[in-house]
LUMDREN-328934 format. One record per atom (N, C-alpha, C): residue in one letter; x, y, z. Coordinates in steps of 0.05 Angstrom, whole numbers, padded with zeros to 5 digits, always signed. Layout:
N
AXYZ ...
END
This chain:
314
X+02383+02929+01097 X+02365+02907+01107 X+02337+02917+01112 X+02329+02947+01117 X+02308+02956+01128 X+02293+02956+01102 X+02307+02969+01076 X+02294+02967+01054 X+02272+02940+01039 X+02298+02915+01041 X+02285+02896+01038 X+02261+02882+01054 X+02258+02892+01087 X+02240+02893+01102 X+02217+02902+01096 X+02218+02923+01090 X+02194+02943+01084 X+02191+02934+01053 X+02199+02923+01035 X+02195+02915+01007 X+02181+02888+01002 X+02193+02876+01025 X+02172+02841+01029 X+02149+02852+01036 X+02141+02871+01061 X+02110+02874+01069 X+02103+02877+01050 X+02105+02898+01031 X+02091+02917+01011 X+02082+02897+00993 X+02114+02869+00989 X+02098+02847+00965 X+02073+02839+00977 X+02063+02838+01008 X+02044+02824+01012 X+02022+02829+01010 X+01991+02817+01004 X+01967+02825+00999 X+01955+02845+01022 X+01952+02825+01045 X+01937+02839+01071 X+01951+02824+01096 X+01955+02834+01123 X+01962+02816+01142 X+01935+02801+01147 X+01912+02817+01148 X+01885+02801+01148 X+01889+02775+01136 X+01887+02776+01107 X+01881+02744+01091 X+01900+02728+01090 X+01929+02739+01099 X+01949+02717+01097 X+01948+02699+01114 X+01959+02678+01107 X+01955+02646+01120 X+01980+02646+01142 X+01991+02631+01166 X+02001+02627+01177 X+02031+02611+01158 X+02022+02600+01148 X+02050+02579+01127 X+02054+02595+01114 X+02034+02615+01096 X+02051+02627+01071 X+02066+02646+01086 X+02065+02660+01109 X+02077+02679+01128 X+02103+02663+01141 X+02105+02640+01145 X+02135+02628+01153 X+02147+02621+01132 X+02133+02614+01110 X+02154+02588+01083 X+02141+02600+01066 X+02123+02598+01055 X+02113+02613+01019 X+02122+02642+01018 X+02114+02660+01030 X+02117+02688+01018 X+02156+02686+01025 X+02164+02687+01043 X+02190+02690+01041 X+02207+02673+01015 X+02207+02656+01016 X+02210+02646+00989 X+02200+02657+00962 X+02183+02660+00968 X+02158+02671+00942 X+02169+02700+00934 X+02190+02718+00956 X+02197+02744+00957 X+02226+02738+00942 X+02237+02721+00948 X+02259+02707+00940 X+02267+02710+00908 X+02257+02696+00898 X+02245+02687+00875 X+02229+02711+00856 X+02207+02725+00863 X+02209+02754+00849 X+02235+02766+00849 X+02249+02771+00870 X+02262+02783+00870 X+02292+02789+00856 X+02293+02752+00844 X+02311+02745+00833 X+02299+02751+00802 X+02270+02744+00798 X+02257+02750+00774 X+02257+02781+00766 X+02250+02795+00778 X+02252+02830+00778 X+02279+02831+00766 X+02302+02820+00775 X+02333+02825+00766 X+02337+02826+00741 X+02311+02800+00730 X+02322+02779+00709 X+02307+02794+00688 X+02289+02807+00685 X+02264+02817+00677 X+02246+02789+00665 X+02245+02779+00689 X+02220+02755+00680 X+02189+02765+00685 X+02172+02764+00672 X+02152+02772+00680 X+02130+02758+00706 X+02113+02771+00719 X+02101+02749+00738 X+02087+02728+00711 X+02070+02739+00691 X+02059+02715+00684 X+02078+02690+00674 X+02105+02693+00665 X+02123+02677+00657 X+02119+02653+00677 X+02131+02663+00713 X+02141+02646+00730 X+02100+02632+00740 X+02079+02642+00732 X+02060+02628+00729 X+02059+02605+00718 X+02063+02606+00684 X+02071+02593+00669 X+02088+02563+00684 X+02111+02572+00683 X+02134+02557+00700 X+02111+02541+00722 X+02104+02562+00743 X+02086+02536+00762 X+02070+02521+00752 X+02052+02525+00727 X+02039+02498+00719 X+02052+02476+00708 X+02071+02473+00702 X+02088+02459+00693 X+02102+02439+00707 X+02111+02452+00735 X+02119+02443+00763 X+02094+02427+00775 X+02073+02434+00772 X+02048+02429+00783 X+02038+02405+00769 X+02042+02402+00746 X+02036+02382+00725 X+02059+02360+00730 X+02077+02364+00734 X+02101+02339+00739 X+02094+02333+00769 X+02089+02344+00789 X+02078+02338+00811 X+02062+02316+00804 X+02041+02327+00796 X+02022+02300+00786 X+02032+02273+00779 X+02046+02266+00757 X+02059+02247+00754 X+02073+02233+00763 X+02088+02252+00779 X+02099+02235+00804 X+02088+02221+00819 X+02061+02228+00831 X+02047+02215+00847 X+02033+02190+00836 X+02032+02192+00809 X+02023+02171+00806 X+02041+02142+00803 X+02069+02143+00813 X+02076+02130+00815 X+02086+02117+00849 X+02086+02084+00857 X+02080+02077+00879 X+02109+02074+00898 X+02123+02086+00891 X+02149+02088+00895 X+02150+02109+00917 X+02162+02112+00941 X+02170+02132+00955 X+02183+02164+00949 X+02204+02156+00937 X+02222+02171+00932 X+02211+02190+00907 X+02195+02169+00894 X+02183+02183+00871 X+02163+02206+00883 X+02146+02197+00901 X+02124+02214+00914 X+02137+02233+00927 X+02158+02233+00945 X+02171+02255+00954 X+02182+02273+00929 X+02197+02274+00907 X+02204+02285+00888 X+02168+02299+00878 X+02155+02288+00879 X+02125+02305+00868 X+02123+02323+00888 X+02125+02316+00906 X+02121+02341+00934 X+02131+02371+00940 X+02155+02362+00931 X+02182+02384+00921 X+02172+02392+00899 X+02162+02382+00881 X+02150+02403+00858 X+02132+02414+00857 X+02118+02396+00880 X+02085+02421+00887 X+02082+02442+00902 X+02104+02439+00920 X+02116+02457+00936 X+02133+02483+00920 X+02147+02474+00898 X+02158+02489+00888 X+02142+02505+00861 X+02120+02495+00862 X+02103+02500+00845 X+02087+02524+00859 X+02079+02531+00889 X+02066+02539+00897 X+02083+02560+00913 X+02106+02561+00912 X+02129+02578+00913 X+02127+02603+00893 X+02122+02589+00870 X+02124+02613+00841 X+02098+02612+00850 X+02077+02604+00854 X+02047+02619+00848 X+02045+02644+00880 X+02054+02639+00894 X+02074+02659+00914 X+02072+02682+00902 X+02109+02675+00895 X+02122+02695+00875 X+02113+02708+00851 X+02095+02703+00845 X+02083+02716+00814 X+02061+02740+00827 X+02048+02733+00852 X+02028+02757+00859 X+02051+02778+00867 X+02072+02763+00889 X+02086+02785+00893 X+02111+02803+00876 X+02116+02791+00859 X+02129+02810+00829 X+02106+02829+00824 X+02086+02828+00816 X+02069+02839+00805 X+02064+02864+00826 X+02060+02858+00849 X+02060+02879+00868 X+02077+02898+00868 X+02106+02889+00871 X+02132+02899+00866 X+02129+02919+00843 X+02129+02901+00825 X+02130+02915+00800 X+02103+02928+00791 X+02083+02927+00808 X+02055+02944+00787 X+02054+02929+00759 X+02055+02906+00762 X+02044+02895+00733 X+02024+02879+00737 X+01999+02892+00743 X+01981+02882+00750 X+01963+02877+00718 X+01949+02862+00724 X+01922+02859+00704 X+01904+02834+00704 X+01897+02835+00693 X+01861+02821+00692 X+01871+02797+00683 X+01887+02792+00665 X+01902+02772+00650 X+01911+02755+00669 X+01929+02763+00684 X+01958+02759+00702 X+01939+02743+00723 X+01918+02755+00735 X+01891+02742+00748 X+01883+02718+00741 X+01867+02719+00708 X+01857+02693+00716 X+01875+02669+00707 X+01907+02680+00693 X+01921+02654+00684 X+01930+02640+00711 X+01937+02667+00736 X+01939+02652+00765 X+01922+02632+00771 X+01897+02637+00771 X+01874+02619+00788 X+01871+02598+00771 X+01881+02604+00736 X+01877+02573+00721 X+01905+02560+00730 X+01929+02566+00735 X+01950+02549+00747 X+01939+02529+00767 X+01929+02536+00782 X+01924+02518+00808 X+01903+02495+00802 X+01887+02491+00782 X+01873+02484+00764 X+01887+02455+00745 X+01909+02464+00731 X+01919+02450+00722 X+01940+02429+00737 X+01944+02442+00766 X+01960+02424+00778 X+01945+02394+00784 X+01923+02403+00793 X+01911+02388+00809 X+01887+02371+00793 X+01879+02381+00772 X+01872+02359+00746 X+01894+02330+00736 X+01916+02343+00742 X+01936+02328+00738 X+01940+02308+00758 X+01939+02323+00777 X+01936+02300+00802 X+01912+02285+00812 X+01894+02289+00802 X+01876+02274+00802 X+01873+02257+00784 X+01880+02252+00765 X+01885+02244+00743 X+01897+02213+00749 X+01927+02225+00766 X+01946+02212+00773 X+01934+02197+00800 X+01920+02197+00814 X+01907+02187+00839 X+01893+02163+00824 X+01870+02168+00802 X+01857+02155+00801 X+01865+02135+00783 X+01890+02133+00765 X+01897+02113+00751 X+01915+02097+00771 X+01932+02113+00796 X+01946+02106+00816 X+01924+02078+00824 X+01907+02091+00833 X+01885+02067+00853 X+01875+02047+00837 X+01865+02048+00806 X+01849+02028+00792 X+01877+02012+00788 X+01900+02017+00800 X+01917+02000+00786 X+01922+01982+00810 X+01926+01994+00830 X+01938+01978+00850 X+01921+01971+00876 X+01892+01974+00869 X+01878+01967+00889 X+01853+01942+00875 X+01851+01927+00886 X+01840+01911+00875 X+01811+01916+00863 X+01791+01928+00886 X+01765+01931+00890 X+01764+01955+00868 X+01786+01976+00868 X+01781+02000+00850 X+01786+01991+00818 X+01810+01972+00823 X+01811+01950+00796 X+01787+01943+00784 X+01773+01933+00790 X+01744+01919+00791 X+01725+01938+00786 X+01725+01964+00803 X+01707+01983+00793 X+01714+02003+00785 X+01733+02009+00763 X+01745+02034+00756 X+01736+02054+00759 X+01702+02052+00750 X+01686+02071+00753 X+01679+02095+00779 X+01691+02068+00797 X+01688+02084+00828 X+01695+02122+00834 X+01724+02110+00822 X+01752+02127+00835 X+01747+02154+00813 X+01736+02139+00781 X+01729+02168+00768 X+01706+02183+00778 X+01684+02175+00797 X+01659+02181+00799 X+01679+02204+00831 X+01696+02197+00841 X+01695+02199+00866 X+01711+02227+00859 X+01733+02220+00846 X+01754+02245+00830 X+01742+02265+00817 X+01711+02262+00798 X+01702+02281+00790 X+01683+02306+00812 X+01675+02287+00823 X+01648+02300+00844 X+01670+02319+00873 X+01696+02309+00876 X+01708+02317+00891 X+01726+02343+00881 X+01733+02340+00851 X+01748+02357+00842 X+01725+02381+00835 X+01702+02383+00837 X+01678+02401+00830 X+01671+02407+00853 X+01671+02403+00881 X+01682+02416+00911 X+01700+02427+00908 X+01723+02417+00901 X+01749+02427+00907 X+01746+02457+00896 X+01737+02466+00872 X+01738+02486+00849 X+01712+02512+00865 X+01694+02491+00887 X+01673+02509+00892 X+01694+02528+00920 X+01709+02506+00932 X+01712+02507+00955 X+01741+02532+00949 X+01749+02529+00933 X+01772+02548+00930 X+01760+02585+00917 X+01745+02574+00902 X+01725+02599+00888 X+01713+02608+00911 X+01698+02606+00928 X+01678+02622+00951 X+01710+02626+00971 X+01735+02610+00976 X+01745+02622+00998 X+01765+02648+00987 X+01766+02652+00959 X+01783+02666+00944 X+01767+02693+00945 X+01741+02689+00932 X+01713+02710+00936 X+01714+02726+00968 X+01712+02708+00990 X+01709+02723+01012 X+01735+02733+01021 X+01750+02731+01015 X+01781+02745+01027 X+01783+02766+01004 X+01773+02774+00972 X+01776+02794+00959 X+01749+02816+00964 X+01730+02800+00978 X+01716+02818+00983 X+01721+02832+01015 X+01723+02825+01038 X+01743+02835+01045 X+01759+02859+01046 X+01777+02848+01033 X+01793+02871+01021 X+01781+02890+01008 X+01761+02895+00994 X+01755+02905+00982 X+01733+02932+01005 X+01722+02921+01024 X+01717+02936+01043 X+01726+02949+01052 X+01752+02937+01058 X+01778+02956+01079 X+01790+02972+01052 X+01792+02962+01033 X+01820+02984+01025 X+01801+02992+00993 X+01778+02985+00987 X+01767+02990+00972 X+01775+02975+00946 X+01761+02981+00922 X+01773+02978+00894 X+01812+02961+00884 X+01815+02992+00892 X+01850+02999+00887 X+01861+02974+00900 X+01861+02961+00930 X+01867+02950+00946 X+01849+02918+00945 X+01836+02913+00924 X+01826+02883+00921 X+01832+02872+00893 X+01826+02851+00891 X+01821+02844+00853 X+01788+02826+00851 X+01764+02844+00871 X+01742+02836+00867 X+01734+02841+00835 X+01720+02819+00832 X+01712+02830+00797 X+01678+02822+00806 X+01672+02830+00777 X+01627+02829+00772 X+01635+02821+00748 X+01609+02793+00748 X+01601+02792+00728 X+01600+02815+00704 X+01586+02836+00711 X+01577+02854+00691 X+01608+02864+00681 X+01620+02869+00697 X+01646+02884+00689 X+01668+02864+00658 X+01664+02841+00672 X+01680+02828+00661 X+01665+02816+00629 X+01633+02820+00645 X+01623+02819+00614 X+01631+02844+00583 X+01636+02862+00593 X+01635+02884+00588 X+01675+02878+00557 X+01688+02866+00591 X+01715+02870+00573 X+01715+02842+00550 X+01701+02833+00564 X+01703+02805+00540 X+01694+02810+00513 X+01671+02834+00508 X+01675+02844+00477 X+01686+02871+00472 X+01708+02869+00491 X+01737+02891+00474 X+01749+02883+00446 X+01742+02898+00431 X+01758+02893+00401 X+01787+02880+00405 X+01797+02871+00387 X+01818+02859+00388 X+01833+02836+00412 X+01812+02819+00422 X+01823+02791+00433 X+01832+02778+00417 X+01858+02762+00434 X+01858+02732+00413 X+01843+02720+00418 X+01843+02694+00407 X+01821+02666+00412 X+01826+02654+00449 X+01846+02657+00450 X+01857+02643+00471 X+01843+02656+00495 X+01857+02690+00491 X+01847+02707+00523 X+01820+02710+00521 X+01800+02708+00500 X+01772+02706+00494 X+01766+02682+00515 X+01772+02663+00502 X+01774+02634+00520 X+01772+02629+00545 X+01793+02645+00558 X+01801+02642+00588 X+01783+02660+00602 X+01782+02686+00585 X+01762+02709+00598 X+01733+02695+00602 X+01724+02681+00584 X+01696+02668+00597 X+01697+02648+00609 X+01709+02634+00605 X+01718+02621+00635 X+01714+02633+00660 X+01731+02657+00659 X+01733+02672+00681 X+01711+02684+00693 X+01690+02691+00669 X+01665+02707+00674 X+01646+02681+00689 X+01649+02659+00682 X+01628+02635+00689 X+01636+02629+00717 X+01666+02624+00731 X+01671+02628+00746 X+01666+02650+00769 X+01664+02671+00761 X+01651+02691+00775 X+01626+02698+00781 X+01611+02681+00764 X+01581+02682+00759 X+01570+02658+00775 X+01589+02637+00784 X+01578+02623+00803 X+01588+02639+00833 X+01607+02647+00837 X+01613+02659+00858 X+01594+02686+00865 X+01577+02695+00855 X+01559+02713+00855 X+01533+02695+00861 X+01524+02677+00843 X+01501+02666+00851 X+01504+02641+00876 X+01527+02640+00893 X+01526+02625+00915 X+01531+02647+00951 X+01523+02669+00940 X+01527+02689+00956 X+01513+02720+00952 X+01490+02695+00956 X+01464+02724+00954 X+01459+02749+00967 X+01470+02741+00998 X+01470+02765+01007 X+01493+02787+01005 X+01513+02766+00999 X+01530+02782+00996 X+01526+02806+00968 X+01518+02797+00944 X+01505+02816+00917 X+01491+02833+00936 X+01469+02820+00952 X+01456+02844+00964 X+01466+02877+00979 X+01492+02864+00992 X+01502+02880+01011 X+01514+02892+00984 X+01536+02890+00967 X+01539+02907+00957 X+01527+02922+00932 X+01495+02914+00922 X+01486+02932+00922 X+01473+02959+00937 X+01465+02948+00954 X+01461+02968+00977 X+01482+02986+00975 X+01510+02981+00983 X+01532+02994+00978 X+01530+03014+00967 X+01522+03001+00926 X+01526+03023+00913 X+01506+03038+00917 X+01487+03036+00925 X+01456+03050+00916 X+01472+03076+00937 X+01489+03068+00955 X+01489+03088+00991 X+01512+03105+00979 X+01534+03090+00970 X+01553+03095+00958 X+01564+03097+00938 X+01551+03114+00917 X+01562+03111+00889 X+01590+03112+00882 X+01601+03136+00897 X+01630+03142+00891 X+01651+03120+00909 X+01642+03098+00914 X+01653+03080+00927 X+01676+03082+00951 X+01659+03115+00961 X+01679+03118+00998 X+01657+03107+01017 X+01667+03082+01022 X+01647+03077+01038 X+01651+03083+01068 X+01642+03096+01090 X+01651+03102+01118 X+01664+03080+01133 X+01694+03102+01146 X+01709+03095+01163 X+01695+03067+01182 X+01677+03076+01193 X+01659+03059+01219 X+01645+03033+01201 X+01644+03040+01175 X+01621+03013+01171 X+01657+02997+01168 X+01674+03006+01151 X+01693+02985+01144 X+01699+02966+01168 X+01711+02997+01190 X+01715+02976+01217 X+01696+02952+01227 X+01673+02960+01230 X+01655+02948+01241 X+01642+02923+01218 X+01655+02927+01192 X+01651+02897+01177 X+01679+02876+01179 X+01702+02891+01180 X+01728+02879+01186 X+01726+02867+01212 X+01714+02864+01234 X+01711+02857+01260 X+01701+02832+01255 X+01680+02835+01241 X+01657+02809+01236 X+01667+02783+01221 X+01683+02797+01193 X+01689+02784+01172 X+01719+02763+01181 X+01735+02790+01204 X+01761+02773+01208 X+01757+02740+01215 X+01744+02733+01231 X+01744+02711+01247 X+01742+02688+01219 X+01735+02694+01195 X+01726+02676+01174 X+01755+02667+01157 X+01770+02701+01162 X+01789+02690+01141 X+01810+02662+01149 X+01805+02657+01174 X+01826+02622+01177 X+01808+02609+01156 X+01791+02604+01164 X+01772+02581+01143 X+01768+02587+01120 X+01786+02611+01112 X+01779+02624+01073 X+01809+02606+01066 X+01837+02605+01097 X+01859+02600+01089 X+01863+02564+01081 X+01838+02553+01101 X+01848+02522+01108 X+01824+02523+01082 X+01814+02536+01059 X+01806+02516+01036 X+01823+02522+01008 X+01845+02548+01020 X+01863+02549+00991 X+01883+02524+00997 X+01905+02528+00991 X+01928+02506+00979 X+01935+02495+01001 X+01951+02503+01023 X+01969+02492+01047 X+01955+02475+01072 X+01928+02482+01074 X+01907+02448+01086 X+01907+02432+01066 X+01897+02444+01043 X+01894+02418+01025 X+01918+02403+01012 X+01939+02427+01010 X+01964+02401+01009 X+01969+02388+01031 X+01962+02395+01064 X+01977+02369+01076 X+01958+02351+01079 X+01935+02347+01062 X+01915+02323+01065 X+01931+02305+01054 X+01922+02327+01024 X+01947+02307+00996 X+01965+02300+01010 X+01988+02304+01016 X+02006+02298+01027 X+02006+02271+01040 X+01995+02276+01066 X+01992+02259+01082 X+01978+02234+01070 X+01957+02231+01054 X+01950+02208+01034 X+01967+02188+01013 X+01987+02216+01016 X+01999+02197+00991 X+02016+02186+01004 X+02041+02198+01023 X+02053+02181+01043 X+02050+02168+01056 X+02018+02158+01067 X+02010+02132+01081 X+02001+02122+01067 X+02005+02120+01035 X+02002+02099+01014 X+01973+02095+01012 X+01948+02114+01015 X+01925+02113+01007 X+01917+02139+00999 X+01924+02144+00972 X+01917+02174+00961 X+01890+02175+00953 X+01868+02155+00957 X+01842+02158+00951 X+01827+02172+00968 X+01848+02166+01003 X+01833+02181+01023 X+01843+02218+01018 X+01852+02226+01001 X+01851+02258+01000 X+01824+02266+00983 X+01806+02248+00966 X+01794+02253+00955 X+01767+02253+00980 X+01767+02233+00997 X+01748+02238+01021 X+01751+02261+01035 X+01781+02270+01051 X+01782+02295+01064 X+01769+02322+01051 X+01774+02320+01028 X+01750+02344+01008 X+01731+02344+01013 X+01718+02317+01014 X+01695+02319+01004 X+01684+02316+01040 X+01692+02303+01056 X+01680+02314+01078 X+01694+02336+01108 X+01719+02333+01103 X+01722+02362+01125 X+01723+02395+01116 X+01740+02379+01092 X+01738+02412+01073 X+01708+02419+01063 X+01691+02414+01053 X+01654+02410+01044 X+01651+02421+01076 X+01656+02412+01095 X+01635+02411+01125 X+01644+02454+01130 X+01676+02453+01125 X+01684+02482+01136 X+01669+02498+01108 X+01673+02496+01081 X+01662+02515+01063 X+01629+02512+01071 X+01607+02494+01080 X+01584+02503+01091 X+01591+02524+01115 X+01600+02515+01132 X+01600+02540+01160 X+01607+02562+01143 X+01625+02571+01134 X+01646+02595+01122 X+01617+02610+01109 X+01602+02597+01093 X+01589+02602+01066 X+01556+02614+01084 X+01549+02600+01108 X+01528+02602+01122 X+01535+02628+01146 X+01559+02634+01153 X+01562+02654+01169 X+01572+02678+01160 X+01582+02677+01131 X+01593+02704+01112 X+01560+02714+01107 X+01550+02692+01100 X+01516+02700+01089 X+01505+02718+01105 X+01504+02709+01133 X+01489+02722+01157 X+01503+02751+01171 X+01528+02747+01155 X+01542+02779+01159 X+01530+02793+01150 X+01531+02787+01122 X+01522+02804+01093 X+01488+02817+01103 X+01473+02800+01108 X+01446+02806+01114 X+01444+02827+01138 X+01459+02817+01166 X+01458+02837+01177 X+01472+02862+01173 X+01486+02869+01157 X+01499+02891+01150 X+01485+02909+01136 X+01475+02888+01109 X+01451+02899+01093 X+01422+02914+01108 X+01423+02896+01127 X+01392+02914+01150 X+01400+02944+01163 X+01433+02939+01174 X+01437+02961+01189 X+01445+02991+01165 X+01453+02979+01142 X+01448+03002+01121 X+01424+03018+01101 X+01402+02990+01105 X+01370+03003+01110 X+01360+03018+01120 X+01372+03011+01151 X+01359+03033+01170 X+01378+03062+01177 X+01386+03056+01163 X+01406+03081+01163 X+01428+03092+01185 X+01434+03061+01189 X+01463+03060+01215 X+01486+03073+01200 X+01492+03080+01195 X+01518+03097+01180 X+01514+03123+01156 X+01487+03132+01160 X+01482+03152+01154 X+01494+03180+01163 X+01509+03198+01148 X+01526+03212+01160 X+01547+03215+01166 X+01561+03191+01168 X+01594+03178+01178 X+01615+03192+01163 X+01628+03199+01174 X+01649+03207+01155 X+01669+03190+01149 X+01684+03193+01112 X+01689+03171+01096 X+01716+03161+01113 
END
């Protein structure tokens, strides 16, 4: 029993960035499920795969006005977000990490929720009168919300790998650069497809860079101080202090707030109001999050100007 103890922590990222729900119900499940996959030799990107699929029938469900039907989507979004769980933690397990395995994860969550938006807004032009009348509404409202949603998940994904990437360095994050990823995208021999997704991936990261200026700043500074990327014991501590208090608000803009908005919308039979909770409680926390990561970054950046950690040992 001790083994499997010590084998669930190890599947997990950080105690820092984990969320309170994935720590009672997702990762235990999520350990579950690798674990049955590891047996099977399924790969993590397989049970990826598998969750968009789950995640995509989710959708459909909801778009129908039936109870039972909406509960059955629930269970698949849930169970959808079970394998997207389980796929980081196989990979951990097993060291089958890669760049790939990365961005087909972050496109899963993507396709769920295109789907369900999809499904919301043909849901409402159908059965609401006024949205009847202005179809246009609910697409205007679904696009501009689903383009939050993508900012709001991208900057809280960014600040919990950067993060990590303080405390445990490189080895211990999956921060990427622009430059880096430009770099692999003209590796000889891509298909069409991982060409595809890879710039995707690069454009994606290229807005998460240009909405976090100080943060580029701080880690240039970094390299300029630290080329060989040991950065001192005392600065990590003393940025982990600062940064902890953010990671709730990095947790309530991934999946498990924003599913119990969803949730709760669709069960009180007005799924148009999840497209408001985006756009104004979730929008209100990614400004604070985005305005007080900033003012870390800067003051950290000053105290490595003046040469507060000059000397430190690594």
């Amino acid at each position: 029993m001790g083994s499997w103890r010590e084998e669930y922590r190890a599947s997990l990222k950080s105690m820092d960035t984990e969320e309170h729900i994935d720590l009672a119900f997702y990762r235990p499940i999520g350990f579950l499920w690798a674990k049955l996959a590891a047996r099977l030799g399924v790969t993590p990107n397989a049970i990826t795969i598998a969750s968009i699929f789950l995640g995509i029938g989710a959708g459909v469900a909801f778009y129908y006005p039936q109870m039972w039907v909406n509960l059955i989507g629930i269970l698949l979004l849930v169970w959808a977000n079970s394998f997207d769980s389980a796929d980081g933690q196989l990979a951990r397990m097993t060291h089958q990490y890669s760049r790939w395995g990365r961005i087909l994860d972050g496109l899963s969550g993507d396709f769920w929720f295109v789907a369900i938006y999809i499904a919301i807004v043909l849901r409402e032009n159908r059965d609401i009168p006024f949205f009847h009348a202005h179809g246009w509404i609910m697409w205007v409202l679904a696009v501009t919300a689903g383009l939050f949603h993508a900012k709001q998940a991208a900057m809280a994904d960014y600040y919990r790998q950067f993060h990590l990437y303080i405390l445990n360095g490189s080895g211990g994050s999956e921060l990427d650069s622009s430059s880096d990823l430009r770099a692999a995208l003209n590796a000889p021999g891509m298909s069409m497809w991982r060409r595809l997704t890879a710039r995707i991936y690069l454009n994606y990261t290229r807005q998460q860079e240009a909405s976090s200026p100080a943060m580029q700043a701080m880690r240039a500074e970094l390299r300029r101080r630290f080329p060989d990327g040991r950065i001192p014991a005392r600065f990590r501590s003393d940025f982990r202090e600062a940064s902890l208090p953010l990671m709730k608000y990095t947790n309530i803009l991934t999946f498990n707030w924003r599913s119990i908005g969803l949730f709760a919308s669709i069960l009180a039979g007005y799924p148009w109001l999840y497209f408001v909770y985006e756009l104004v409680v979730l929008n209100n926390i990614l400004l604070y999050m985005v305005i007080r990561h900033e003012g870390i970054c800067r003051y950290f950046t000053r105290e490595l100007e003046n040469g507060a950690y000059k000397g430190d040992n690594i």
